[in-house]
Residue, then its C-alpha position, 0 to 999 in steps of 0.5 A: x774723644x771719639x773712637x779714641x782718637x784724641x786731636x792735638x786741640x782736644x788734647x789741650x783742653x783735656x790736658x789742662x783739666x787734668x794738670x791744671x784744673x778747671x779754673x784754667x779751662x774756664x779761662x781759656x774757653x771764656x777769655x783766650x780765645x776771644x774771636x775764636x769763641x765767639x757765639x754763633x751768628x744769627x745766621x749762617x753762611x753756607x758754600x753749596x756745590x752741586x753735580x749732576x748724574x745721567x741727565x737727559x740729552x736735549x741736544x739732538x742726536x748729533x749733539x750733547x747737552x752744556x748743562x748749568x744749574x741755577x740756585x734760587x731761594x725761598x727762604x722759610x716757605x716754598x711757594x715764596x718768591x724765589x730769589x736767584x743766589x747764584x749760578x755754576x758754569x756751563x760744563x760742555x758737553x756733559x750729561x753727568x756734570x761736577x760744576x767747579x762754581x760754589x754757591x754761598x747762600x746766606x740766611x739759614x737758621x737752626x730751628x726755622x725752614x729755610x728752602x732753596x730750589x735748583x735748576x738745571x738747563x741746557x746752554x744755548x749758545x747760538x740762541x745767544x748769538x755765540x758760538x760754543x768753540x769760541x765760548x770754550x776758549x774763555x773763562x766759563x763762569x757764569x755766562x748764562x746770567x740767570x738773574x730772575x729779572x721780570x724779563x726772564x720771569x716772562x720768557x721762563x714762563x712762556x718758553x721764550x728762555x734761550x736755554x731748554x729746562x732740565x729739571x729742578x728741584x726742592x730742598x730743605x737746608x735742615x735736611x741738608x745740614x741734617x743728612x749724611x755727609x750732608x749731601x742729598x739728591x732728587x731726580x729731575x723732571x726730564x731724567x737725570x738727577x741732581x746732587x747737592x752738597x753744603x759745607x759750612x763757610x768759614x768767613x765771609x771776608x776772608x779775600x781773594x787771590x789774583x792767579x794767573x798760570x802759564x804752561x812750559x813745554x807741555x807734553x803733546x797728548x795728541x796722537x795724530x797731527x796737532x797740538x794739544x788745547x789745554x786747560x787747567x782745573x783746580x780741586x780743593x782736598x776734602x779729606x775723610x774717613x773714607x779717604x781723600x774727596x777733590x772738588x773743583x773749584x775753577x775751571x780755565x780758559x781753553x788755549x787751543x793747539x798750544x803747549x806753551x800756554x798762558x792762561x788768563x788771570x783770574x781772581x779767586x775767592x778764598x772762601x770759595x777755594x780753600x774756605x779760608x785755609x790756605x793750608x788747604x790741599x789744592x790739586x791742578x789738573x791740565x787737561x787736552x780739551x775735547x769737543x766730546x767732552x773726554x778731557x785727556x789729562x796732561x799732568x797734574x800736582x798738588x800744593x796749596x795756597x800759601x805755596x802759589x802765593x810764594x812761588x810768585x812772591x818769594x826769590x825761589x822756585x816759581x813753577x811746580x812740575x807736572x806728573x803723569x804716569x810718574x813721569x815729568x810731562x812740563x811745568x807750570x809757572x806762577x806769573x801771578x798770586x797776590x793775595x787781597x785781603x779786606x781792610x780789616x784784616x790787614x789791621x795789624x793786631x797791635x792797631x786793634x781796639x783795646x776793647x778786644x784784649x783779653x784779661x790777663x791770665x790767672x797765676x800760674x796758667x802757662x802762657x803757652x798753651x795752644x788753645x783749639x778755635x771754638x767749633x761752630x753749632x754746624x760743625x758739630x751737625x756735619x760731624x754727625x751729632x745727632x739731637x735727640x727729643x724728649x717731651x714732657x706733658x703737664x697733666x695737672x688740673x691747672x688745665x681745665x677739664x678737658x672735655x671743655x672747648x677752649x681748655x688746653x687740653x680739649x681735642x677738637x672733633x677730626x672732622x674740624x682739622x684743628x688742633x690744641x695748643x699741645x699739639x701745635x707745639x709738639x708738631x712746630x717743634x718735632x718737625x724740625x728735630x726729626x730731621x737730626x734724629x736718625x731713628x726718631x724714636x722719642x721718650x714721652x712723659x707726663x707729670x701732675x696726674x694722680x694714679x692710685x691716689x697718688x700724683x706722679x711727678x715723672x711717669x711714661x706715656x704709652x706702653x713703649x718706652x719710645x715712641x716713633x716719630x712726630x705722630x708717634x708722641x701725638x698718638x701717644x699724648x691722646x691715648x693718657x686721657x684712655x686711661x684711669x688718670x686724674x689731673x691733680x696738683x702740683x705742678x712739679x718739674x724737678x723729676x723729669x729733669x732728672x730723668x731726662x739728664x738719665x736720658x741724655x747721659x744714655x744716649x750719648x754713651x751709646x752715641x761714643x760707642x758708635x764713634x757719634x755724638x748725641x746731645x738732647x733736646x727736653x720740651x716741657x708743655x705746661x699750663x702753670x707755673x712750677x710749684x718750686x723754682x728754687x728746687x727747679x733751678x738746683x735740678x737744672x744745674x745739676x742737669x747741665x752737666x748732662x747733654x740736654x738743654x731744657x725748652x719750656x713751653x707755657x701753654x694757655x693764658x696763665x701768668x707765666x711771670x714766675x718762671x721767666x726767672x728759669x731763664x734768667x740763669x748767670x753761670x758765673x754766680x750760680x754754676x753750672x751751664x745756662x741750658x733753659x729756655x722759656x716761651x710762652x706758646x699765645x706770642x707766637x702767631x706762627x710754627x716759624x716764629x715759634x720754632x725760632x724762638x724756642x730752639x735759638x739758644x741751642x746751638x751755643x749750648x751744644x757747643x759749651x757742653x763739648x768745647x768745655x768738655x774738650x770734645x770737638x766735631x768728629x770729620x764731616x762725612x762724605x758719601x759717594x753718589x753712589x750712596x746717596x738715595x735719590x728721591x722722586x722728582x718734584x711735580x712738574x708745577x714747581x719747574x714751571x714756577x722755578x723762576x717765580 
C-alpha cells in the first residue's frame, strides 16, 4: 500500500488473500459487495466549489463590491450554447470571496471534453429595488437568480444586466479532475482571479436535513454601545496530507443586535454538506457582522451531522457550547434536524427485490469480514494516479505503400493542413491522456518492419527511449519512414504487449516509490488483422496482471471481423482481467465520439486492477491558493458571450 500505510479496507483484502486465498477475494470483490461494486456510471456527478482572489473593486471608492459567481456549461465544445448549472451566494463586501453554495454538475465523461465557464459579477441591490442592509439579514442564497433566460441573454448583451461583469473564465473538467488537489485558477478579465475546486459526488439521492439554530446568551463582541448582530457559517472538514481544509457550505441569515438569536430554518442538502457522510467533520463558526465585511468571530464548535440530528432527536443533550480563546462564550441550541431521505432509501433492506441478494458465500469464508466499498474511476484520479500512454505503430505492408494518396500512411503536403488516419488517432486520443500524465514523456513502437532482412515485432521509434508530448509521437511516427525500413508481414501483437506489460510494471514501481500510483494506457494502430489471435489472446492474459489496458485501434477499410474476438474476453472461463478494447477509426465521424468509445471501458479497469489488488486511492490532495499557477485571463470575447 502506498508509503506503507496500510488502511483498515486494504487490510481486508490483502488479509483475506494471504489467509484465505484468492478464491475469497474474487467472492467478495465480485458478489459481497454488491451495490458497493457497482461499475462506473455512464457519467458522473461532480460538486464544484469556488473562491475568489483580489477581485477588482467596481463599487466606487466609497464602497466595496458583493461578489457572486455564476456556473454554466457547454458541454464537449466551448463555443456551445451555454447552460446556467448554478450559481453561489452574494458575499458582501468581499473582494477575495470563499462562497459557501456547491455547485453540482452532471455530464462528465472520461475520454470526451466536457467545458464549464464561471462568471463572476458584482451584486446590485439597488438596481433590484432592494437594499443591501435588508438583503444581509436573510438567507443569502441565490438572490441573483441568473438563469440564462433569452430576457437576461439580451440584457447581458447590451449591459442592461443590473449586476457589473467581473470576469469570467474557461475551464476544461479533464484538466480539472486532472490537476493537482484538482483545483485550477484563471485570472479575471478586469482583475482578480478565480479558483475552482471539484470533489466527486458521492450520490445524487442521499437527502437532506431540515436545520434550524438558536443562540443563548452569546458573549457581546462589541466594544462600544450595542449589541452584536450575529450569524452563523458551517464548513465541511477536508482532511489532507498537509493538514485539515474547512470549506463552507452555508451561511445564515443576520440577526441584528440580538445575543438571543433564532436563526431561520434551512433545509440542507446532504450532498452538498457532508457529500453523504454523516460522520463528516462539520465546523459552526457565529460571527458579528460587519458592513465592512471583517466578521468578529464569537465562538465556534465542531461536530457533525449524526450529532445534530441527535441532539434534536434524542432525550440528551440538545445544544453544543461555543469556545473562543478556550473560554465558554454561549451555547447554541438545536431547535431542529430532521433528516429527509428519498423513497428508496427509506425501504427497509429486508422489503428489497430478491433480485439484489447476493450468492451464498463459499465454504469456509468468514462471514465477518469487512469488506472496503469499491472505489470509483475519479477517486483513483484525485488520488494522484497518474495514466501513462504508450503507442504501438503498424509498419506492415498491409498499409500500402505510403507514398500513394488514400493509403494509411501517406502524409499529405503541409501545405493542405490534413492529416492520416494515424495521426488523427494519435492526437484524438494523446490529447485527452496528456492531461493525467504529468511528465507526458511517452514510449513509441512499431512492429511488422524488416530491418536487416529481418522483421521486427516490437522495435523503438526514434532515438529516445520517450518521446514528449502529443506532438513528440507525431514527430516521432514521421521520422520511421527517414529510415532504411521496409514494411513487411506479419502482422504480430504479442511482442509489444509483453513489452508493454515490462512497461507499465516500471512505471508503477516508480509511481509507489514516490507514494502515487500509475496505470497505463497501450494504443495499438493497425491497418490488419493479427496473424495469431490465439497467442494474442494468451499475451493478453498474461498482461492483465499488469497495470495496462489495451486499446486497438483498426485504421483503413479492412475486414476488421477477426479481431472483434479480442474484445470479446470472459474472465470467469478464460482468467485473468478483460483489459482490451477494439474500435475501428472509419465509424467515427469525430475526435469526441472517437475518444469516447476508445477510452470507455478504462475507468472499470483501472478500478479491477487495484480493488483486486487491495489497493484503494491515496487521500485526494488539496493545495493552498497559494500554490495554485494562475493562468492568463480569457479573451474579452468569451465574457461578452458568457451567457450565449
Amino acid at each position: 500500500p502506498i508509503r506503507n500505510e496500510c488502511t483498515t479496507a486494504q487490510r481486508a483484502l490483502v488479509t483475506c488473500n494471504a489467509q484465505y486465498g484468492s478464491r475469497v477475494v474474487s467472492y467478495l470483490v465480485g458478489t459481497r459487495g454488491f451495490c458497493a461494486l457497482k461499475k462506473m456510471p455512464p457519467t458522473s456527478r461532480l460538486q464544484l466549489s469556488l473562491s475568489a482572489r483580489d477581485l477588482k473593486n467596481l463599487s466606487g471608492f466609497m464602497n466595496k463590491s458583493d461578489p457572486f459567481a455564476v456556473v454554466t456549461v457547454r458541454g464537449d465544445n466551448p463555443d456551445n450554447v451555454p447552460i446556467v448549472a448554478g450559481e453561489t451566494e452574494v458575499v458582501y463586501n468581499n473582494l477575495s470571496p470563499s462562497w459557501a453554495s456547491v455547485v453540482i454538475i452532471d455530464g462528465y465523461k472520461f475520454g470526451v471534453p466536457f467545458y464549464i465557464e464561471t462568471g463572476v459579477f458584482d451584486f446590485d441591490a439597488q438596481k433590484v429595488g432592494q437594499k443591501e442592509r435588508d438583503l444581509a439579514k436573510k438567507s443569502s442564497v441565490a438572490m441573483a437568480n441568473i438563469t440564462g433566460t433569452e430576457e437576461q441573454r439580451d440584457l447581458y448583451k447590451t449591459g442592461r444586466l443590473p449586476h457589473k461583469v467581473m470576469g469570467t473564465a474557461l475551464f476544461e473538467v479533464g484538466e480539472l479532475m486532472a490537476a493537482r488537489g484538482n483545483v485550477m485558477s484563471k485570472s479575471l478579465q478586469t482583475g482578480g482571479a478565480i479558483y475552482v475546486h471539484l470533489e466527486k459526488s458521492r450520490d445524487d439521492q442521499m437527502g437532506s436535513m431540515t436545520l434550524q439554530f438558536e443562540g443563548v446568551n452569546l458573549s457581546n463582541t462589541q466594544r462600544k454601545i450595542g449589541k452584536a448582530s450575529p450569524f452563523f457559517e458551517m464548513y465541511r472538514k477536508v482532511d489532507l496530507p498537509t493538514g485539515a481544509v474547512w470549506n463552507s457550505i452555508y451561511r445564515s441569515n443576520v440577526m441584528r443586535s440580538n445575543l438571543n438569536p433564532k436563526w431561520d430554518e434551512v433545509s440542507l442538502s446532504l450532498e452538498a454538506a457532508c457529500n453523504g457522510d454523516l460522520d463528516r467533520a462539520i465546523k459552526v463558526v457565529v460571527w458579528d457582522h460587519r458592513r465592512s465585511g471583517k466578521h468578529k468571530n464569537m465562538g465556534e464548535f465542531e461536530t457533525n451531522m449524526e450529532r445534530i440530528h441527535d441532539a434534536a432527536n434524542t432525550s440528551g443533550v440538545n445544544f453544543f457550547t461555543l469556545r473562543r480563546h478556550d473560554r465558554d462564550v454561549g451555547n447554541i441550541t438545536v431547535l431542529k434536524a430532521d433528516l429527509i431521505r428519498p423513497v428508496d432509501k427509506e425501504q427497509p433492506i429486508e422489503e428489497k427485490s430478491s433480485a439484489n441478494a447476493m450468492p451464498s458465500a463459499p465454504s469456509g469464508i468468514p462471514e465477518s469480514i469487512c469488506v472496503p466499498e469499491r472505489p470509483e474511476f475519479l477517486d483513483y484520479l484525485s488520488g494522484g494516479c497518474q495514466i501513462s500512454l504508450a503507442v504501438a505503430i503498424d509498419f506492415t505492408a498491409s498499409n500500402g505503400d505510403p507514398r500513394i494518396p488514400g493509403t494509411p500512411h501517406y502524409f499529405h503536403p503541409k501545405s493542405s493542413k490534413e492529416f492520416n488516419d494515424y495521426e488523427k488517432a494519435i492526437f484524438a486520443v494523446g490529447q485527452v491522456l496528456a492531461q493525467f500524465d504529468s511528465d507526458q514523456r511517452y514510449p513509441v513502437w512499431g512492429f511488422g518492419a524488416k530491418w536487416g532482412n529481418h522483421v521486427r515485432h516490437c522495435f523503438q521509434c526514434g532515438k529516445q527511449v520517450e518521446v514528449h508530448g502529443v506532438k513528440g509521437i507525431i514527430d516521432c511516427y514521421r521520422g520511421v519512414f527517414k529510415t532504411p525500413l521496409t514494411m513487411s508481414y506479419p502482422t504480430v501483437f504479442t511482442e509489444v504487449i509483453r513489452t508493454a506489460s515490462m512497461y507499465a510494471r516500471h512505471q508503477m514501481e516508480q509511481a509507489r516509490a514516490e507514494g502515487q500510483l500509475s496505470y497505463t494506457i497501450l494504443l495499438i494502430l493497425t491497418a490488419g488483422n493479427d496473424e495469431d489471435i490465439q497467442e494474442t489472446k494468451r499475451a493478453l492474459i498474461e498482461a492483465s496482471s499488469s497495470p495496462l489496458s489495451v486499446v486497438i485501434v483498426g485504421i483503413g477499410d479492412a475486414d476488421f471481423s477477426a479481431m472483434e474476438s479480442l474484445d470479446e474476453h470472459d474472465p470467469q472461463k478464460e482468467g485473468g482481467r478483460d483489459i482490451t478494447k477494439f474500435v475501428e477509426f472509419n465509424e467515427y465521424n469525430s475526435y469526441n465520439a472517437l475518444t469516447a468509445a476508445v477510452l470507455d471501458e478504462i475507468p472499470d479497469q483501472l478500478v479491477d486492477f487495484y480493488y483486486e489488488k487491495g489497493i484503494l486511492p491515496p487521500k485526494a490532495f488539496k493545495m493552498n491558493n497559494d500554490e495554485v499557477e494562475v493562468q492568463p485571463a480569457d479573451d474579452d470575447e468569451r465574457t461578452v458571450n458568457f451567457l450565449g
